[in-house]
C-alpha positions as CSV (number, residue, x, y, z in Angstrom):
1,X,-49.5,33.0,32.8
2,X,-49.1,36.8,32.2
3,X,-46.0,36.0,29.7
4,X,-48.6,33.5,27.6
5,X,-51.0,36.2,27.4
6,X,-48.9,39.2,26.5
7,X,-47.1,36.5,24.1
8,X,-50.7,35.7,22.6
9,X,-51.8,39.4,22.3
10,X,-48.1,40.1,20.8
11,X,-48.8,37.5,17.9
12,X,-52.2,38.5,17.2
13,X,-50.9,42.2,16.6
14,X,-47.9,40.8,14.3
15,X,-50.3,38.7,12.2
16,X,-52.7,41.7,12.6
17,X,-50.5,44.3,11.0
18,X,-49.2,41.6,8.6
19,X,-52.5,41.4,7.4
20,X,-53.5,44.8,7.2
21,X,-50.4,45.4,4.8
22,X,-51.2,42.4,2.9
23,X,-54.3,43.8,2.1
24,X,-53.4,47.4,1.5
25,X,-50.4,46.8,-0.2
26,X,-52.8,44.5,-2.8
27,X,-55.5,47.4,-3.0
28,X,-53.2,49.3,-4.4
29,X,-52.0,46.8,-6.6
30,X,-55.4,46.5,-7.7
31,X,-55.5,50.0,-8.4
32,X,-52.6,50.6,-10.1
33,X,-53.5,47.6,-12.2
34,X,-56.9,49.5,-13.3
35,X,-55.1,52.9,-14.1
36,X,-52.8,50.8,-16.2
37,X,-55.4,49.0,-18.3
38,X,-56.5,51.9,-19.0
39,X,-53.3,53.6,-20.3
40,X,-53.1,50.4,-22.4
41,X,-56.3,51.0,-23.9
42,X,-55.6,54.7,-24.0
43,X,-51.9,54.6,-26.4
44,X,-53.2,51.7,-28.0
45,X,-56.3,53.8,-29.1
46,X,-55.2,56.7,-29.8
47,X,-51.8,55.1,-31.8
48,X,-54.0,53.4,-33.7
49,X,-56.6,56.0,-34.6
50,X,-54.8,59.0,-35.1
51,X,-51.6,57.6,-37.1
52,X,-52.1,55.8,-40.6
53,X,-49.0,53.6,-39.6
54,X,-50.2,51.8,-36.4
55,X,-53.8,51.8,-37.6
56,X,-52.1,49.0,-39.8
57,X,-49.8,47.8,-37.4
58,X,-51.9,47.3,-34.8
59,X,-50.4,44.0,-33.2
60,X,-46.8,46.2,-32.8
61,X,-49.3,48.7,-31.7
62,X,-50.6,47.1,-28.3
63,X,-47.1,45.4,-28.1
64,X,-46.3,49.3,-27.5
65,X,-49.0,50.2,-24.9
66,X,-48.2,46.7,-23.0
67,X,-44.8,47.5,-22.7
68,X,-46.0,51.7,-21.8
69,X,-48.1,50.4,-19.4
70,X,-45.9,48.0,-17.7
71,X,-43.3,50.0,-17.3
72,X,-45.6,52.8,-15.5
73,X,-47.1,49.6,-13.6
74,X,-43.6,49.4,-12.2
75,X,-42.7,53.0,-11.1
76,X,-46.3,53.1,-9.2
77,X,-45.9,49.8,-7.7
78,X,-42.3,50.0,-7.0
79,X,-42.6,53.7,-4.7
80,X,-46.1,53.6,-3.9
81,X,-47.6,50.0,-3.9
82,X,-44.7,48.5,-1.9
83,X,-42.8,51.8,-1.3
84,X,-39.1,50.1,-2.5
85,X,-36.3,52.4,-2.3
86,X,-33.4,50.2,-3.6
87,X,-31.8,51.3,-6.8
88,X,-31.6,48.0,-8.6
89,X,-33.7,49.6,-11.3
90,X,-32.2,47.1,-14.0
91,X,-33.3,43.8,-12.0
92,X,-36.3,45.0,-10.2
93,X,-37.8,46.1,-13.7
94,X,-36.1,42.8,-15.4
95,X,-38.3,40.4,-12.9
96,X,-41.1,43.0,-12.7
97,X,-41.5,42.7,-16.7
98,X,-40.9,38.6,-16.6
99,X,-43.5,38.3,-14.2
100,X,-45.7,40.5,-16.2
101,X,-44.7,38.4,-19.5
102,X,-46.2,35.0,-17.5
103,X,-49.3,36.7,-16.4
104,X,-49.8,37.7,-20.4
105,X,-48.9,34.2,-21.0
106,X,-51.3,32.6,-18.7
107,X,-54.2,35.2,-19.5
108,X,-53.7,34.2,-23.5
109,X,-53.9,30.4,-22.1
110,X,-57.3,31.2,-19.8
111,X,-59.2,33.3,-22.7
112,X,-58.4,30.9,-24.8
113,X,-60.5,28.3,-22.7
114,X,-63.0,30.2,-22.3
115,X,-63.8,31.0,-25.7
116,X,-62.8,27.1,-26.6
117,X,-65.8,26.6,-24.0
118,X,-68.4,29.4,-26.0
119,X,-68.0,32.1,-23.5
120,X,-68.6,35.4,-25.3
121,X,-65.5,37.2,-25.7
122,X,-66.2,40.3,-23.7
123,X,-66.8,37.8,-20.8
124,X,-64.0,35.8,-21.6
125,X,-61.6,38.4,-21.6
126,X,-62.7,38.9,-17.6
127,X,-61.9,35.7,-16.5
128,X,-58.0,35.7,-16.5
129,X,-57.9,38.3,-14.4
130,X,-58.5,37.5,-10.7
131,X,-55.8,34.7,-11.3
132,X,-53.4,36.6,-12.6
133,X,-53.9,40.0,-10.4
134,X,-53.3,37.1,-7.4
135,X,-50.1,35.6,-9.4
136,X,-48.7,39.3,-10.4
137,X,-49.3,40.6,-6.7
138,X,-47.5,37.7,-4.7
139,X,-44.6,37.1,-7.6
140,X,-43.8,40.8,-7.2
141,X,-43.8,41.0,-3.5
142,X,-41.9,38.1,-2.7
143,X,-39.4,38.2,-5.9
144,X,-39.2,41.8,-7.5
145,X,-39.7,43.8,-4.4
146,X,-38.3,41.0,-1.2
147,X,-35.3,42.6,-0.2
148,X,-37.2,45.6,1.1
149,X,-40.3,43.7,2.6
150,X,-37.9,41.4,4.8
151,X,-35.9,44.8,6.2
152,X,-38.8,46.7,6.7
153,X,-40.5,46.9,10.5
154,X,-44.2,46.4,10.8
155,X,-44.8,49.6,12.7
């Protein structure tokens, strides 16, 4: 009876600590996520204010923040979101920016939606994102970033 119990209380911890990762590691997902729409806005804002040439080239314009902030998105999320220390720079950031590319892809398909269904623009610009932040989160962790999540010890 004493090996169920200490096998009960060692599989509550596991999923315990499991958990509490899950969650931290998306917090800080969530996070860098913010800090990167706002660099988005930021380039995209001040490229197309300040220089005559964006101002009129504004879709190549926030094709050039995107593509600023994803690759920042990366280098945050790679060392500090799920603290990866491989070197396979070329295919981490390869399935890091595909995954990215679907998000943008399904986030075009759910605003368009909601505006096909009247929702104010402002409003339906929101609703993409708790789907996405969900589909960006778990495709990363279990694709981009795997190798180092299944080598990793929970302690």
């Amino acid at each position: 009876m004493h090996y169920i119990n200490s096998y009960v209380i060692l599989q509550f911890n596991s999923t315990y600590l499991l958990m509490k990762k899950f969650i931290s590691q998306f917090s800080k997902f969530a996070i860098v996520g913010f800090i990167n729409t706002g660099l988005d806005f930021l380039v995209y804002a001040s490229l197309t204010r300040i220089f005559l040439f964006w101002d009129s080239h504004k879709v190549l314009a926030t094709s050039l923040a995107f593509f600023l902030a994803n690759l920042n998105s990366y280098i945050l999320n790679k060392y500090w979101t799920f603290q990866n220390k491989e070197k396979k720079h070329r295919i981490q950031y390869t399935k890091f920016l595909t995954i990215s590319l679907i998000g943008l892809g399904l986030t075009d398909i759910i605003f368009s939606l909601a505006l096909h269904f009247g929702l104010y623009d402002l409003l339906a610009k929101l609703t993409p994102i708790p789907l996405v932040l969900l589909w960006n989160f778990i495709a990363n962790k279990y694709w981009t970033f795997h190798h180092r999540q299944k080598q990793e010890n929970l302690v």
